[in-house]
Phi, psi and omega in degrees: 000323171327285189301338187267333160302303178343271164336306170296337178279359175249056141071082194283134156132342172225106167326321180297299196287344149333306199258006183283283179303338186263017178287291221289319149319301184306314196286307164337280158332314171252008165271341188311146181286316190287127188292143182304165154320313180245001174301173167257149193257341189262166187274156207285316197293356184290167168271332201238156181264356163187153208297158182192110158301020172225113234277157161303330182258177183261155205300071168351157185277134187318137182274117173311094203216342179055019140278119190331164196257312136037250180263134200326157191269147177283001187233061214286142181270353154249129189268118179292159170286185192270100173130316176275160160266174182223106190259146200062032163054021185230321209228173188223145183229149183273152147326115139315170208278140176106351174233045164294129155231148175299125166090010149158000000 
């Protein structure tokens, strides 16, 4: 209801002012302290748009050592959650069931 007075006080029959005011709304909204309806709630500066216990990139190639590809690194460079391992020392994969162990 709002928006549609707007528009009407912005002279109905010409598009150009039309479509102005509905810029200018917009810019509003999102300049507005309370986040718009379609903004993102997350910050732009993240690298990733939400935390994921699995890296984004793909998974390197197993450093030939003829250690299982497998088995938890004893020096893991990330921290896994409660229920995952941590396979190639980069990414976390779940546990099968029966084999939680704390810190992976």
């Amino acid at each position: 209801a709002i928006s549609e007075g707007k528009i009407a006080v912005g002279a109905p029959g010409r598009g150009g002012d039309i479509g102005f005011v509905a810029i200018y709304n917009m810019s509003l909204s999102a300049l507005a302290p309370t986040p718009a309806p379609t903004s993102s709630p997350m910050p732009t500066t993240s690298p990733t748009p939400e935390p994921s216990p699995e890296p984004t990139t793909s998974p390197p190639t197993p450093v030939p050592s003829g250690t299982p590809s497998a088995a938890p690194s004893p020096q893991p460079t990330i921290p896994c959650p409660t229920g995952y391992q941590l396979v190639n020392r980069e990414s976390c994969e779940v546990c099968p069931a029966g084999s939680f162990s704390p810190g992976g």
